[in-house]
C-alpha positions, 0 to 999 in steps of 0.5 A, a space after each residue: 367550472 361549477 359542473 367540474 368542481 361538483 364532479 370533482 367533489 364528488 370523487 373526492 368524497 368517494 375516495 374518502 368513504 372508499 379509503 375507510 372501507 378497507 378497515 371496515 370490511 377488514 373488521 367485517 371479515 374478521 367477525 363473519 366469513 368473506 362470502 356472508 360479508 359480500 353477500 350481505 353488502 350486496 343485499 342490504 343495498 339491492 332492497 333499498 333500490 327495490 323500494 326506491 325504483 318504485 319512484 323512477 319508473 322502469 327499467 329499459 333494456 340498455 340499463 338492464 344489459 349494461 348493469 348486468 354486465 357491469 355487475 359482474 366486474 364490480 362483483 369480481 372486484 369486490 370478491 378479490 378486494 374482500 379476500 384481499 383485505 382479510 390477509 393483509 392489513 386495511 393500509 396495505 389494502 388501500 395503497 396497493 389498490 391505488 394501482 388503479 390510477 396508473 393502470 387505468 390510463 394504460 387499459 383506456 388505450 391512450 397514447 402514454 409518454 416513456 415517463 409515464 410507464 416509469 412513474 408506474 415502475 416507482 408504483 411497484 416498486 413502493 408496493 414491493 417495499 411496502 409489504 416487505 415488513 422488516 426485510 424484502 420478500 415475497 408479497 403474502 396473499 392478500 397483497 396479491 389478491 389486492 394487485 389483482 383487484 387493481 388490475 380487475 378495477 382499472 378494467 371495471 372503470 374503463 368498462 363503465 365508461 365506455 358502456 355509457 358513453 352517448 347511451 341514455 342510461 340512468 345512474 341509479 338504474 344501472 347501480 340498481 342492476 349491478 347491486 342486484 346481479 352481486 346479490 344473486 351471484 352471491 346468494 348460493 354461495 352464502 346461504 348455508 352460513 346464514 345462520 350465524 348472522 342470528 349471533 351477529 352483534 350491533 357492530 358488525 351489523 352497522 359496519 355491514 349497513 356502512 359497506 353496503 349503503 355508503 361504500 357500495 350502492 351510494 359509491 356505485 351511483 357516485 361513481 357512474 354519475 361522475 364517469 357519465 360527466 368526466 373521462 374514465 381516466 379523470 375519474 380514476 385520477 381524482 380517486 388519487 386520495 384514496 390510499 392516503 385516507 386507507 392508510 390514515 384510517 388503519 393507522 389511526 383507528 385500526 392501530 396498525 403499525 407501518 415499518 420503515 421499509 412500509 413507509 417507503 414504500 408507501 410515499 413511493 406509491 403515492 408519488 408514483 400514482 401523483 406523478 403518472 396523475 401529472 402525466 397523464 393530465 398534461 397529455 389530456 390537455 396537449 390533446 385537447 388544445 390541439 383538437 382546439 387548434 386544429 379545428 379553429 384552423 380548418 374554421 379559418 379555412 373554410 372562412 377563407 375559401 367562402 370569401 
């Protein structure tokens, strides 16, 4: 129990900083172009895991080739969430992101109950009313590009969770490969707007240092230590509070305004993804009292054949 509720802690500190990290990189991009931004968030985080693998040793070939590949969905998540959260707002961002919650268990192959795939259908249709503004219509760009990061997310925890699941590959090590792989992706398309960082402000700088340290490379870490301990889909689960801080965080600090429809469409995602949440935990542990079941049986019957 004191391993699940430090596990548990951890996720939940992660949707915290996550939920913030909408409006700062929202704030970012306003002061620097999307590419400089997510280099930037990228290379201040591989320097500080060059200096400190000095103290865990090398790496092996497992955390090599799984961390690249792992950086490359991260990378292609970050690319569409950046882009994302420039066009539209950092609530809109965070709630349409939260997508990821039921979207997770559907990648991760699990079998799902009819209600599940309805609690996903109140999901949509709130993201559908919440970028509505005062009138139903189309979704504007950035909210696309933000329901395509959900989708790129869901498959980027399930990956993790399957690419360590029984290998002896170490958190850090395979944090460090994919904040180095993002770096260089993004090296090239980057370079010739460097200049510009001459005339960049203390604020935009530790708004950078903010996304590339605690919403990037300590959050990496966090999040494949805590899949390592739990199943992909609990930890997407226990991510379920991200939009709520999102969406407090842009209302609160970055002053934006939510219209009624918004607000509906905001309780209806947080509702959905809870109760696909509910479904998805009561299936888990059905499943799991039923390999209990079935093993305890087959103990018994192997007692009784042995007397």
């Amino acid at each position: 129990m004191p391993h699940t509720r430090r596990t548990d802690g951890v996720l939940l500190a992660l949707a915290v900083v996550w939920g913030s990290s909408y409006l700062t990189a929202k704030t970012a991009t306003d002061a620097l172009p999307v590419l400089i931004v997510l280099f930037l968030r990228y290379a201040i985080g591989a320097l500080v895991c060059l200096v400190a693998l000095r103290g865990f040793g090398s790496l092996t070939r497992e955390e090599k080739r799984y961390g690249s590949l792992l950086g490359l969905t991260q990378a292609a998540v970050l690319v569409l969430e950046t882009y994302g959260v420039a066009h539209t707002s950092a609530g809109n961002a965070g709630l349409i992101i939260s997508l990821t919650l039921v979207l997770t268990p559907v990648l991760d192959r699990g079998r799902l109950p009819g209600r599940f795939f309805l609690a996903v259908g109140v999901c949509f249709v709130g993201v559908a009313l919440l970028v509505s503004g005062n009138g139903l219509r189309a979704p504007g760009a950035g909210d696309l590009l933000m329901l395509a990061a959900a989708v790129v997310r869901a498959g980027h925890v399930v990956l993790v969770g399957r690419v360590t699941a029984g290998r002896a590959v170490r958190p850090f090590q395979l944090t460090a490969v994919q904040t180095a792989v993002g770096a260089l992706l993004f090296l090239a398309p980057a370079a010739p707007g460097l200049p510009v960082l001459a005339r960049t402000g203390a604020a935009t700088w530790a708004e950078l240092v903010y996304l590339a340290l605690c919403c990037g490379l300590l959050a990496f870490l966090a999040q494949t230590w805590a899949v390592q301990r739990t199943s992909a889909t609990r930890a997407s689960l226990l991510l379920g509070t991200e939009p709520v801080w999102a969406l407090l965080v842009g209302v609160g600090l970055g002053g934006e305004r939510l219209t009624a429809l918004a607000v509906l469409g905001a309780a209806l995602i947080v509702t959905g993804t809870y109760w696909g949440q509910s479904i998805e935990r009561a299936r888990r542990e059905a499943s799991s009292e039923a390999v209990r079941d079935a093993a305890l049986r087959r103990a018994r019957t192997d007692l009784s054949q042995a007397r």
